[in-house]
C-alpha atoms as one frame of an Amber mdcrd trajectory, in Angstrom:
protein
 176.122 149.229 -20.113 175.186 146.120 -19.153 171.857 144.931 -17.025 172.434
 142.531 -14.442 169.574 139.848 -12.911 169.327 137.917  -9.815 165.872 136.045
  -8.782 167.129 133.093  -7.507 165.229 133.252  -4.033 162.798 135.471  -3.284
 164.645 139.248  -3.993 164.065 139.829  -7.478 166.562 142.141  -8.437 168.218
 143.900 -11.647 170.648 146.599 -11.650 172.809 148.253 -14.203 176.571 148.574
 -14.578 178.416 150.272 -16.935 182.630 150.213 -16.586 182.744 148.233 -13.482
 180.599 150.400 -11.845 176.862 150.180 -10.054 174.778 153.150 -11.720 171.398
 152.031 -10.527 169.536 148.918  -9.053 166.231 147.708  -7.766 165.568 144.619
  -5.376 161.862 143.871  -4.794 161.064 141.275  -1.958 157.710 138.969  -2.008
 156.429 135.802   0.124 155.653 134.239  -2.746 157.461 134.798  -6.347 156.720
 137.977  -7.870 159.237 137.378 -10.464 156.978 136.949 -13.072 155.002 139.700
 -12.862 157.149 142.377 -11.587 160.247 142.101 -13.260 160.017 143.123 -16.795
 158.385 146.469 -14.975 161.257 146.747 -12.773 163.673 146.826 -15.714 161.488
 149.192 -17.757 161.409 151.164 -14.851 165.586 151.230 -14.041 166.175 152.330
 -17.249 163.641 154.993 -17.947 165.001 156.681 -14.553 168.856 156.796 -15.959
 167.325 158.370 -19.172 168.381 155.208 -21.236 166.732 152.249 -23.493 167.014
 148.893 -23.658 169.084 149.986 -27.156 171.822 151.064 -24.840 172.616 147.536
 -23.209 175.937 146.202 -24.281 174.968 142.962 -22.775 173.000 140.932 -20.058
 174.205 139.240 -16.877 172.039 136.629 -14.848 172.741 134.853 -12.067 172.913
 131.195 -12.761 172.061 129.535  -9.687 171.929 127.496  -7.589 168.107 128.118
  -5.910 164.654 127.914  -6.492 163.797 126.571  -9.861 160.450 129.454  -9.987
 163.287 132.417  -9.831 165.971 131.317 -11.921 163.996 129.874 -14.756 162.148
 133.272 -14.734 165.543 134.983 -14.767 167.725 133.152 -17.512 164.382 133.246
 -19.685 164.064 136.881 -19.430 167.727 137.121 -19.884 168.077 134.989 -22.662
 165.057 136.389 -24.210 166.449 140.142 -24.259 169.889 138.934 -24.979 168.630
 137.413 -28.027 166.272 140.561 -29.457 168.849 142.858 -28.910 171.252 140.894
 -30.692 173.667 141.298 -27.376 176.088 139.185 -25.112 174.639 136.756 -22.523
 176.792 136.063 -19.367 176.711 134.376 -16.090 177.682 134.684 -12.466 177.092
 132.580  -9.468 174.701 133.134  -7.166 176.099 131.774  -4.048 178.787 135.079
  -5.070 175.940 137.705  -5.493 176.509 138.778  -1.628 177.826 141.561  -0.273
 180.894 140.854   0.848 182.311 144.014   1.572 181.307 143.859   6.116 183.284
 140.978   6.523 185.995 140.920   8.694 186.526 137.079   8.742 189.356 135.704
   6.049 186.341 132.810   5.110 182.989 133.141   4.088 180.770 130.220   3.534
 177.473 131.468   1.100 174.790 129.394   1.347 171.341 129.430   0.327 168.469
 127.708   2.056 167.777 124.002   0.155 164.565 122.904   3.099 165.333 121.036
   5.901 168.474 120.629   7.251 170.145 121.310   3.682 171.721 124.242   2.157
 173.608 124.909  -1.095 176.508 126.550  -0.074 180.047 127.804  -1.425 183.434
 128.415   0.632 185.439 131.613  -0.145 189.101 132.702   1.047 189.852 136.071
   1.331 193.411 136.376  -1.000 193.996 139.740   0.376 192.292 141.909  -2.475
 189.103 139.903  -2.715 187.469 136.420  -2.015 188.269 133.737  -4.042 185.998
 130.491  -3.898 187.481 127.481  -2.418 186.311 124.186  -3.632 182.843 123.491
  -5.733 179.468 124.616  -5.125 177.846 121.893  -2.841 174.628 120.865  -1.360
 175.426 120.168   2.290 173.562 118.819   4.833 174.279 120.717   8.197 175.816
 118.210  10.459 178.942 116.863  12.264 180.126 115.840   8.645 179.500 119.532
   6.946 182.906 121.359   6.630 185.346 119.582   8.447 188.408 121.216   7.560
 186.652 124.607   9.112 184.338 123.235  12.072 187.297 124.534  14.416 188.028
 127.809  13.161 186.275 130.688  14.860 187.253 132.903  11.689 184.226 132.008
   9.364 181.536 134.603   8.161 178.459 132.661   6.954 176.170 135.003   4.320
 172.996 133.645   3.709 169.194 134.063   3.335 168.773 131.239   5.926 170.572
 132.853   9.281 168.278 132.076  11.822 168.653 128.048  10.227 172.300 128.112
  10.068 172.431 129.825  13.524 170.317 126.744  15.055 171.994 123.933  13.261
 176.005 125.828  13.649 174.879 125.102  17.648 173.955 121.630  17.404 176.536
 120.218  16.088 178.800 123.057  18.623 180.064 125.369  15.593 181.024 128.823
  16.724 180.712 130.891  13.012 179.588 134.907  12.716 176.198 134.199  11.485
 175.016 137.267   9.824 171.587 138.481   9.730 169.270 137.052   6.878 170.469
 138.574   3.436 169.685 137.642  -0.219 172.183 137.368  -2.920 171.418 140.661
  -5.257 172.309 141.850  -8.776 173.700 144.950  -7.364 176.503 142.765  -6.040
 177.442 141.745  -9.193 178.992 145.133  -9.758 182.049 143.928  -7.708 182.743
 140.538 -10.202 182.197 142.336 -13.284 184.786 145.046 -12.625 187.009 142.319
 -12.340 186.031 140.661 -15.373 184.509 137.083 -13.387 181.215 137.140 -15.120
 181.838 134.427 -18.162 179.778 134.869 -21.586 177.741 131.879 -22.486 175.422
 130.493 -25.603 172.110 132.402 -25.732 170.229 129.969 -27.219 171.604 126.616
 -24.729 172.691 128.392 -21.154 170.292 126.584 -19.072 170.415 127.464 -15.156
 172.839 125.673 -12.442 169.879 123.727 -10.675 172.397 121.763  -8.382 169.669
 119.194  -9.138 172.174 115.939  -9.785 173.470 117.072  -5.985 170.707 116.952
  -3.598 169.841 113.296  -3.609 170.763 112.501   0.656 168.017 112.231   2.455
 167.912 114.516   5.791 168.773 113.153   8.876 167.250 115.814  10.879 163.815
 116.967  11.389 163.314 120.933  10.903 160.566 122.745  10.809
């Protein structure tokens, strides 16, 4: 059985898997972070209800970013913390592929999370007729005529995010037409999906430090938002 955690925005989130498949999961949602002091309880909590123990856990997954430095170092240290007493495996998953992807009609999806301003990290994903598959790296983009140009024409893009109402205003400006869904935040439920298909990778306990996207947001915005 593995637990899963995602707390890269503001959903904290666990859930637990066991062969591929979800068995339980919590998402909490606060203004502010409430990653530190709600999610060892939530995890105590998930556990307790299935009848099981932390004993049980065959490993830990974490979402490794990108997003706010608060959530994820809370996440990886909890993580890495129980992966380490319980002498288990540590693994990783992105978090720009912690959505649900399963409403989409659209062959692309671009993820994106919200970075301030006119910026968001963001990932591109092809649908390869069982599943999406991510196309290119994870980026920080700035939302303008430059974002995307290979997909500024096509009508066919989803866009999954936890910054609609953003990507909806800037998509206009610039004369995008995407399917902007409503506000949603990646979730460790949704790792179920990329476990069951064996995507989460195992990584060092002791030196896994979280995918900041740091290195990448050094442009300056162009735009004022507010």
């Amino acid at each position: 059985m593995l637990l899963c955690i995602e707390t890269s925005t503001k959903n904290c989130s666990i859930a637990l898997v066991e062969d591929g498949l979800l068995i339980g999961h919590a998402d909490e949602f606060g203004d502010r972070f409430i990653h530190g002091e709600r999610l060892h309880t939530l995890i105590q909590e998930l556990i307790h209800s299935k009848g099981k123990t932390l004993q049980d856990l065959s490993g830990i997954v974490v979402g490794e970013g990108p997003g706010s430095y608060t959530g994820l170092r809370i996440g990886v240290s909890t993580a890495k913390g129980l992966a380490y007493a319980l002498g288990i495996k540590l693994y990783a998953l992105p978090t720009l592929g912690c959505f649900d992807f399963t409403s989409v009609t659209d062959s692309t999806v671009v993820t994106v999370l919200d970075a301030r301003r006119d910026e968001v990290f963001a990932q591109v994903w092809h649908n390869s007729g069982s599943e999406f598959q991510p196309q290119g790296p994870v980026e920080a983009v700035i939302v303008d005529e430059q974002a995307w140009p290979t997909l500024q024409g096509d009508t066919g893009v989803t866009v999954l995010g936890d910054c609609g109402e953003k990507m909806t205003e800037l998509l206009t400006q610039i004369g995008v037409h995407w399917n902007v869904k409503p506000t949603a935040f990646p979730s460790a439920k949704n790792m179920a999906a990329s476990i069951a298909l064996e995507k989460h990778r195992e990584v060092d306990v002791a030196y896994f430090e979280p995918f900041y996207l740091k290195d990448f947001v050094a442009e300056k915005s162009k735009k004022k938002w507010f």
